[in-house]
C-alpha positions in Angstrom: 94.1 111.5 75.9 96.0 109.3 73.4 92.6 107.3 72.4 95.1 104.3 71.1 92.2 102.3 72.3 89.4 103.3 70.4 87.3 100.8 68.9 89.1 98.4 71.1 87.5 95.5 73.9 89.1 94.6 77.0 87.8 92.8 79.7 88.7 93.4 83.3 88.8 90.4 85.7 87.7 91.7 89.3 85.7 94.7 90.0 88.0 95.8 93.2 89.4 99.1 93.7 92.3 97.9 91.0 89.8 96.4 88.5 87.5 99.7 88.8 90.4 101.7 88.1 91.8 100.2 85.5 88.5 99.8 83.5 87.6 103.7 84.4 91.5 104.8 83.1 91.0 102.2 79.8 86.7 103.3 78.6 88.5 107.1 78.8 90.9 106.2 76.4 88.1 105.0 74.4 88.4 101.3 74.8 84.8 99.2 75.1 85.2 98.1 78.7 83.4 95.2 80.4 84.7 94.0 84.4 83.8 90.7 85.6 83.1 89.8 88.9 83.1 86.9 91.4 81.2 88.4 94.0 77.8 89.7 94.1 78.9 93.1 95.3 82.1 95.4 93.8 84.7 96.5 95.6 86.7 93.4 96.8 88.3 93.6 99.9 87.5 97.9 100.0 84.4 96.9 102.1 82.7 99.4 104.2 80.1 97.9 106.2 76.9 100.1 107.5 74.5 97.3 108.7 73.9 96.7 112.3 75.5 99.5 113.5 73.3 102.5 115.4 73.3 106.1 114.6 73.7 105.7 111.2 77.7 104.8 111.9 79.9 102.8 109.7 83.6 101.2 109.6 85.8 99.3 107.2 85.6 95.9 106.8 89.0 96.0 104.3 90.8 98.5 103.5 90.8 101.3 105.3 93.9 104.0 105.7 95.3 106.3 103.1 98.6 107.8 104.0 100.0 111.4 103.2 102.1 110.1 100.3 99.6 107.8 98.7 99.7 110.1 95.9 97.6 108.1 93.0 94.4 107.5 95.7 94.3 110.8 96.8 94.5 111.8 93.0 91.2 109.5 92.7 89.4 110.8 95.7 89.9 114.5 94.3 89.0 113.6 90.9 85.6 112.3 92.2 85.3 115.1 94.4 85.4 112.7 97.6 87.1 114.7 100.9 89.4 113.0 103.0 88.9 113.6 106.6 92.5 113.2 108.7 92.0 110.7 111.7 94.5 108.8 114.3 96.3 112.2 114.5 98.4 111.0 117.3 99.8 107.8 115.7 100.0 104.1 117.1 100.8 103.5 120.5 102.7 99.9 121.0 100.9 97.9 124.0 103.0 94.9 125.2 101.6 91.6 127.4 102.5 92.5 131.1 101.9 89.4 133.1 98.9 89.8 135.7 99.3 93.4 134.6 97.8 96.2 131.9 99.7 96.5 129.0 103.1 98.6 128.8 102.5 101.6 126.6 105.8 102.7 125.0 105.8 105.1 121.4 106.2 103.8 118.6 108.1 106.1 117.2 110.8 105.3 120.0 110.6 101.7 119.4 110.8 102.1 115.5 113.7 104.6 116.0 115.8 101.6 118.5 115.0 99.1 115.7 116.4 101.4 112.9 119.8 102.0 114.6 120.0 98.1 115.1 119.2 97.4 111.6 121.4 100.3 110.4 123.8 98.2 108.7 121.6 96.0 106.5 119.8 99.2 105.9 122.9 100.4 104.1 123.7 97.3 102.7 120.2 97.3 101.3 120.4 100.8 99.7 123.8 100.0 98.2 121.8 97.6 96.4 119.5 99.9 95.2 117.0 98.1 96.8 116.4 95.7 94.4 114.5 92.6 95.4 116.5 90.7 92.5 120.3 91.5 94.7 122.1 88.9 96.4 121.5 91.2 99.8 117.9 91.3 99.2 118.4 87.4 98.8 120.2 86.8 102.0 117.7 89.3 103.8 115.0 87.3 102.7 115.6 84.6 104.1 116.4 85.3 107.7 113.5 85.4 109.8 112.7 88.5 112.0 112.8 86.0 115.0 116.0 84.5 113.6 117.7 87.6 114.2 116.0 88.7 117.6 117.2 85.4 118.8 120.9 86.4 117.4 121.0 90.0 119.2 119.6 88.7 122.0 116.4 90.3 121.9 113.2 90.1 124.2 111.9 92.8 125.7 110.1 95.8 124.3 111.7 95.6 120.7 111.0 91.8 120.7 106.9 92.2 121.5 107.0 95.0 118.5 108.3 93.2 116.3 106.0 90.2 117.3 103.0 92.9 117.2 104.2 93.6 113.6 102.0 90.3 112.5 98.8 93.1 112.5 100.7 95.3 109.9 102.7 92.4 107.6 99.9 89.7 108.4 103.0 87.6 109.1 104.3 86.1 112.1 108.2 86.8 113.4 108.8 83.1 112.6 108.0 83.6 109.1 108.7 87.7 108.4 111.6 88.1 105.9 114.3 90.3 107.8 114.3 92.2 103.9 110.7 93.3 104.9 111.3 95.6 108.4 114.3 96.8 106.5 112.3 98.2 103.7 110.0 99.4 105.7 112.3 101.0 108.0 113.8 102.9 104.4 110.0 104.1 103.6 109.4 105.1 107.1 107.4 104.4 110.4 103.7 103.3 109.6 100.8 104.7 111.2 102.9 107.5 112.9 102.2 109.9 110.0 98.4 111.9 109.5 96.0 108.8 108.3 93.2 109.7 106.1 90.0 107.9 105.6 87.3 108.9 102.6 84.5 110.9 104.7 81.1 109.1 104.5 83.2 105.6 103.6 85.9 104.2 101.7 83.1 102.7 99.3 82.4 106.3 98.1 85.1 105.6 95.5 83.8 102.1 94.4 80.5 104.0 93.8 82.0 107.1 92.0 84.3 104.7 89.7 81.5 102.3 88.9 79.0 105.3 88.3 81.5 105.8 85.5 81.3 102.4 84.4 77.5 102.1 84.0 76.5 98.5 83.1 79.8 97.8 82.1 79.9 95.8 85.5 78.8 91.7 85.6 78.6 90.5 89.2 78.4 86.6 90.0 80.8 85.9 86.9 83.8 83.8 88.0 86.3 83.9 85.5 88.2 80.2 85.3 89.9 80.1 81.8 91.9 83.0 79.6 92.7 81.7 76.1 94.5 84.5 73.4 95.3 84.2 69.8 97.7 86.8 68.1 94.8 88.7 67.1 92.1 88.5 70.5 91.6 86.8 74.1 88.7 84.7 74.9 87.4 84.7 78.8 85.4 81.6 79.5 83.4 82.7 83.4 81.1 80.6 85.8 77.9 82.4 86.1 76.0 82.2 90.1 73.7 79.2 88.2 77.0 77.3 87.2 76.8 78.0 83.9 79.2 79.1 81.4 79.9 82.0 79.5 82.7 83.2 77.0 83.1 86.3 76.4 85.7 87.8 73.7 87.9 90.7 73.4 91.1 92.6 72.3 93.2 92.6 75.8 92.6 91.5 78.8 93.4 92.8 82.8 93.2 90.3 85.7 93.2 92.3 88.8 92.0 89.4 90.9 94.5 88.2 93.8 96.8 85.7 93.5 94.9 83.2 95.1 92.4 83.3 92.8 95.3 83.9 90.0 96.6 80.7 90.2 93.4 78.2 89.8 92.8 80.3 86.3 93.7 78.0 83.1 95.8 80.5 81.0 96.1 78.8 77.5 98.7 79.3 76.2 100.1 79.0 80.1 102.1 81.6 81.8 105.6 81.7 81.5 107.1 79.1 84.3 108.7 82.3 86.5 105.2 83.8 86.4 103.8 80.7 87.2 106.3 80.6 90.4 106.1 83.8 91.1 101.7 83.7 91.6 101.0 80.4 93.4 103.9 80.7 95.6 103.0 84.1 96.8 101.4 84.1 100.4 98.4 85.8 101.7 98.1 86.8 105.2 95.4 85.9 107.8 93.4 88.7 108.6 90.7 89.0 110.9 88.8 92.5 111.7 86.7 93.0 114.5 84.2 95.9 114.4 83.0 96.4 118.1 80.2 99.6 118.2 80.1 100.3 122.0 77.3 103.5 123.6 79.9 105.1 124.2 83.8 105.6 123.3 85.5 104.6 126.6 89.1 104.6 124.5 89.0 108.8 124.4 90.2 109.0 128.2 92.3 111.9 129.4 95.8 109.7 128.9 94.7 107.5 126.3 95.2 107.1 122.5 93.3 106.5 119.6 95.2 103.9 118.2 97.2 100.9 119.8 99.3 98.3 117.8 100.0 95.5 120.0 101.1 91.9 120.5 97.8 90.9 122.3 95.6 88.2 121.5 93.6 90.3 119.7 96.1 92.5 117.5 96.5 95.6 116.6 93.1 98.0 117.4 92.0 101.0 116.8 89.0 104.1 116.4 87.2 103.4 113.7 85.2 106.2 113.2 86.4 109.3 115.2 84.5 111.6 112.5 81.5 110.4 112.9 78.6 111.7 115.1 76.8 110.1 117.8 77.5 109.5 121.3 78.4 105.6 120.2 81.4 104.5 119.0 83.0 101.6 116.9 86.5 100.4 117.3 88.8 98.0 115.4 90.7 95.2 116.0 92.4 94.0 113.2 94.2 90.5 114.2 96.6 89.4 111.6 98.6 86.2 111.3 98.6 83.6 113.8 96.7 86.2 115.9 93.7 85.8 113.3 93.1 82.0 113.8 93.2 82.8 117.5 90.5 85.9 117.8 88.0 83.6 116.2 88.6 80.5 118.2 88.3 83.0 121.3 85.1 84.4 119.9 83.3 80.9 119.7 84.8 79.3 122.8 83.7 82.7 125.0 81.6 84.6 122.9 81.8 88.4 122.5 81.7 88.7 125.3 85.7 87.0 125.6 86.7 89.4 123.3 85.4 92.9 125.0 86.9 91.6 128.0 90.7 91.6 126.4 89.7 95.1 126.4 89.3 95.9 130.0 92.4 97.6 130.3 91.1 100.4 128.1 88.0 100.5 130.2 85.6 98.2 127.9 82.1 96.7 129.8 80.3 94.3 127.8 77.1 95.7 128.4 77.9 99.1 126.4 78.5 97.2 123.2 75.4 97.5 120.7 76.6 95.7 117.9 79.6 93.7 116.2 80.9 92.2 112.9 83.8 89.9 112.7 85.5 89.6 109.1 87.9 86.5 108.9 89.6 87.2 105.0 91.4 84.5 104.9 87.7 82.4 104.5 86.8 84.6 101.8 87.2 82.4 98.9 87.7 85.3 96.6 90.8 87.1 98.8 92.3 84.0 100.7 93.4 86.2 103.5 94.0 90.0 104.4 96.6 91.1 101.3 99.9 89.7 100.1 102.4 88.9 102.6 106.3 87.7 101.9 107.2 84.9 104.3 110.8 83.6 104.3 110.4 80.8 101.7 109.4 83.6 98.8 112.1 83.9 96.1 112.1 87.6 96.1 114.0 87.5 92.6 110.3 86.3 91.8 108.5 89.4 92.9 108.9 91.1 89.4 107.2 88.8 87.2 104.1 89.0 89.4 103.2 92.5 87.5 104.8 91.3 83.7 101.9 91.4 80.8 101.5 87.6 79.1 100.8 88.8 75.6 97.5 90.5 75.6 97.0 89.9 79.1 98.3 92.5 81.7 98.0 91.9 85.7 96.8 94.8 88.9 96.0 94.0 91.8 97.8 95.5 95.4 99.6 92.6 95.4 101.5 93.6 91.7 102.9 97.1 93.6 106.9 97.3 94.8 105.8 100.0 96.8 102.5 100.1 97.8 101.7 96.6 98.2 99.3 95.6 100.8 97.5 99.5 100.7 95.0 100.7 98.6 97.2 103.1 96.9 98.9 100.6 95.6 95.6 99.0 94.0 94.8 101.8 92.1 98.3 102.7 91.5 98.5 99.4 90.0 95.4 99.6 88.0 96.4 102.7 86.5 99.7 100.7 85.3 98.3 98.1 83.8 95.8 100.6 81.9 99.1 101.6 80.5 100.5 98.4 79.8 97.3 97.9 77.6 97.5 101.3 75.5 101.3 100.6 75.2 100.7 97.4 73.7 97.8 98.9 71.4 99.9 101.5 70.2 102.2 98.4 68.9 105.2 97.8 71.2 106.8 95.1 71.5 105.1 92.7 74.5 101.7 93.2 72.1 103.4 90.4 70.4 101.5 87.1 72.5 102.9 83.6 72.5 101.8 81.5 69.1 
């Protein structure tokens, strides 16, 4: 405990699982911590959702996974003596459109294993660039589209509806995914064929253990519009729920808020013109999650998975809430990219009923389903979609400024990670950064020094 903040201020723009962090990580340094928030709930787009749902069962509205190497989370969970309960044991299964047919089930570790050894060589490539997003190879890699280059091997088949059911993991579809994306992730590894974790009892048990911290440190309904700073302070002009404005004042401050909301800010004096760039050219993807709670969990047959990312209408879907009791069930579908716009025309053109029945091939009836919630991010004015996604017309030389401190204003958010971007590791990882970023400029070094 360095305590370079005491007797400090700093306000905290967004109470989401980055803004929570950070304000938890700078009060125990000593700092006098007060979070501002949009909403009229905490948490952001970590959003477990309990009503309507029988036998006392819940699911994720937001975020939901935590991986094996999601080091900093787990840190958190342990810290506020939350257990994580392991779930999806068996991985993803890819399901592929069969015409007048069920899906083809294929693994997806074979199918991420055939796209690594065609990618091999810009995998190398990449590496000899120490991945760097900044390289002329990540430049040319970013601006090939992942159905630019099926088209030039040739592809179809199998590998070409993964890559097309990769929309419900990158929120992007082929047309627009950077080729520099699959081969970066193809470096870190398959996703969701390792163990998956979720928080037992909900992910919002951390939101509640981090605000407990916080006290009444936490403003809801306060939407924060203009950040003005002086050598010596920052002033943080917010919108309360009746339209009225505030200003509040302080020594630093952190914006964790996404950069959708980033970009309509006033920053006075204004962000540097690459940081400028770099936040209201950054994409979010569409993102819509289905909760379905059914009486009971037809998906656990003899021969079936847990877990299915697909190229369906509906996306990718899975159990959402295999450690829970009760005979009932809820599971997920989580349609991202063009496939979100398209599970919410299909639900008001056919009702709930059109959506249970893409499900028949798993053996769904829609008279076992008790209850459902539909979630479309991209209509939540304070996300603007599911999380960051890079499309093809992002500079990725860009990507580096979207975390740089503008004199006594630092930025978090999942959306500021290299590596974690898109999880909720890489919101608290980033909210423990910027923490750092402030004490490192209390403590006098040399980006404390804000524009005249």
């Amino acid at each position: 405990m360095t305590s370079a903040l005491r007797g400090k201020s700093v306000i905290v723009v967004g109470a989401g699982l980055a803004g929570l962090t950070a304000a938890v990580e700078l009060s125990r340094d000593g700092a006098s911590v007060l979070v501002l928030e949009a909403r009229n709930r905490i948490g952001g787009r970590v959003w477990t959702i309990r009503d309507g749902f029988t036998d006392a069962q819940h699911a994720e509205a937001g975020g939901e996974f935590i991986d094996e190497d999601h080091a900093e989370i787990r840190q958190l969970a342990r810290r506020l003596n939350l257990p994580l309960v392991a779930v999806l044991k068996q991985g993803f299964t890819f399901a592929a459109q069969a015409k007048n047919a069920a899906p083809r089930l294929t693994a997806g570790t074979a199918l991420w294993a055939r796209l690594h050894r065609h990618l091999s060589p810009l995998i190398r490539a990449y590496r000899l660039a120490d991945q760097r997003w900044d390289s002329s190879v990540a430049h040319q890699l970013a601006r090939i589209s992942a159905a630019q280059w099926l088209d030039s091997m040739g592809g179809g088949d199998e590998l070409g509806a993964m890559v097309r059911g990769l929309k419900g993991f990158f929120l992007v579809d082929p047309a627009d995914l950077p080729l520099l994306l699959l081969v970066e992730q193809l470096i870190a590894g398959s996703p969701g064929q390792g163990c998956l974790y979720r928080v037992r009892g909900g992910n919002d048990r951390l939101l509640r253990g981090l605000s407990n911290f916080l006290g009444e440190s936490i403003q809801l309904d306060m939407e924060v519009v203009k950040i003005r700073q002086s050598r010596r302070s920052v002033s943080v002009t917010a919108r309360g729920s009746h339209g009225k404005h505030k200003m509040f004042q302080a020594d630093y401050v952190v914006v964790t808020a996404p950069a959708t909301v980033v970009r309509s800010l006033s920053f006075d004096p204004p962000l540097p013109e690459p940081q400028r760039q770099a936040i209201s050219t950054l994409a979010y993807g569409p993102a819509t999650k289905t909760l379905l709670q059914f009486k009971r969990r037809f998906w656990r047959g003899s021969h079936q998975r847990n877990a299915y990312a697909t190229d369906l209408l509906v996306g990718t879907m899975w159990d959402a809430n295999e450690e829970q009791r009760g005979r009932a069930g809820i599971f997920t579908l989580l349609s991202g990219g063009s496939a979100s716009q398209a599970a919410q025309e299909l639900l008001r053109q056919k009702g709930i009923e059109g959506i249970v029945s893409e499900l028949a091939w798993l053996g769904s009836a829609p008279e076992n389903l008790l209850g459902f919630k539909q979630i479309c991010w991209e209509r939540d004015p304070w996300a603007g979609g599911g999380y960051a996604a890079y499309t093809t017309s992002y500079d990725p030389s860009l990507r580096q400024w979207l975390s740089q401190p503008h004199g006594r204003c630092a930025f978090a958010g999942e959306h500021t990670s290299l590596r974690w971007q898109g999880y909720m590791n890489g919101a608290v990882e980033s909210g423990l950064r910027a923490a750092l970023d402030i004490i490192t400029s209390a403590q006098g070094h040399i980006w404390n020094r804000p524009p005249a």
